[in-house]
C-alpha positions in Angstrom: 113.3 123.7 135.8 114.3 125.0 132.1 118.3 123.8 133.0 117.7 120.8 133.9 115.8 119.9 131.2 118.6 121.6 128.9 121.3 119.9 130.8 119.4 116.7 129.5 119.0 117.4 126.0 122.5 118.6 125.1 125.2 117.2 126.7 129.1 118.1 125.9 131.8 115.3 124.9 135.0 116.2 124.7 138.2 114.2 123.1 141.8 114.6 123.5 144.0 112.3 120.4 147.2 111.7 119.6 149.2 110.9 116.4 152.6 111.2 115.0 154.2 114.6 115.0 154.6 115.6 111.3 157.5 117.4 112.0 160.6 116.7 114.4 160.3 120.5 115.8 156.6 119.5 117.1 156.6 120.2 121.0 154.6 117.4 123.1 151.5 119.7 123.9 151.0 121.1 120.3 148.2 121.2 118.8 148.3 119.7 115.1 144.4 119.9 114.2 140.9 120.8 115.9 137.8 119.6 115.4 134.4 120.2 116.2 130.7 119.7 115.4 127.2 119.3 116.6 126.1 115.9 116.3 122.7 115.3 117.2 122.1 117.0 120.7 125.8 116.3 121.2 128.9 119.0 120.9 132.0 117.7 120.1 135.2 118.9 120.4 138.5 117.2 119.6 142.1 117.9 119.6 144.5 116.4 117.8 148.2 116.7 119.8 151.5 116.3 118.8 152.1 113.8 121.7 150.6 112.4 124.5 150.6 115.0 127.4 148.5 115.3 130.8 145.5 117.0 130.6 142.2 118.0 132.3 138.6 119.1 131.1 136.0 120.3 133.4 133.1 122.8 133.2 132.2 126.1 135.1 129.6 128.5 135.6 129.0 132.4 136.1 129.7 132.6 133.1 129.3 129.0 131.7 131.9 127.6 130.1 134.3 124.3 129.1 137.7 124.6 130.6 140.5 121.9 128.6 144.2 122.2 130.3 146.8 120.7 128.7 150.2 120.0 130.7 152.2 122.5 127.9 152.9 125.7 127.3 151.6 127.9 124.2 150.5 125.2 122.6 147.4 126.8 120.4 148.0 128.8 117.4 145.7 131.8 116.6 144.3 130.6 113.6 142.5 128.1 115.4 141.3 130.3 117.5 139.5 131.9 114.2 137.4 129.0 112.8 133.6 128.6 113.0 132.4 126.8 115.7 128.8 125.6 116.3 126.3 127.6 117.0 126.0 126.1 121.5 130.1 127.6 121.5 129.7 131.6 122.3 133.6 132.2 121.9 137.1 130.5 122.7 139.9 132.3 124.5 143.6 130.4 124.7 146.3 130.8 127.1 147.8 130.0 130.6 146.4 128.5 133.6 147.4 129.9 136.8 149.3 126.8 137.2 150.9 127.4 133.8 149.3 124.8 131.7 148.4 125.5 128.3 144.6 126.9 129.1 141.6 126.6 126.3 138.5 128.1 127.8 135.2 127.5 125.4 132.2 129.7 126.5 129.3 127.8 126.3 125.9 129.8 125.5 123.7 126.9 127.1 124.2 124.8 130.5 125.9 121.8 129.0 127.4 118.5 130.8 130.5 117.1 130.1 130.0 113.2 128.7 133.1 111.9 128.4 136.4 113.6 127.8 139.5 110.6 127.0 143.0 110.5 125.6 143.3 107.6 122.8 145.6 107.2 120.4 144.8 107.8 117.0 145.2 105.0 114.1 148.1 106.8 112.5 150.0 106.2 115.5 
């Protein structure tokens, strides 16, 4: 089966960090910086937050996709929402859950699992 055998080859980590708000207006869930890259057969996604905040990341299909909740609200800024993104990332939409978390929805153009997904702190803070 031509999934499966994708779903082996790439797989789909996903990393939530915290640091130091560089400014005192910072809100908890805001995003300071996001990264991403494809690493070997590996796509990687992180974002950097203001604070530690509650989050959850989980996949879906019809249409396939990486779903990354953050407990905040309008915590992405557009312009992130503009950058290049590898080539297994078909688009990225931002918003509100239905539960009114902060809501980033990555569509994925290949069935991907998700590895790991954690929330560390980074060495700055």
């Amino acid at each position: 089966m031509k999934w499966r055998r994708n779903l082996r080859n790439l797989l789909l980590a996903a990393l939530i960090a915290w640091g130091p708000a560089p400014a005192a207006q910072a809100a908890p869930g805001e995003v300071l910086r996001v990264e991403s890259g494809f690493f070997g057969r590996t796509l990687t996604l992180r974002l950097n937050l203001a604070a530690a905040v509650p989050y959850r990341v989980f996949t879906l299909d019809d249409p396939r996709r990486l779903i990354v909740d953050v407990a905040a609200e309008g915590w992405l800024e557009p312009a992130l929402l503009g950058r290049a993104w590898p080539r297994a990332v078909g688009g990225i939409r931002a918003g509100a859950s239905h539960d009114r978390w902060a809501r980033l929805a990555v569509d994925l153009r290949k069935p991907l699992a998700l590895e790991t997904a954690q929330l560390r702190r980074t060495a700055e803070g």
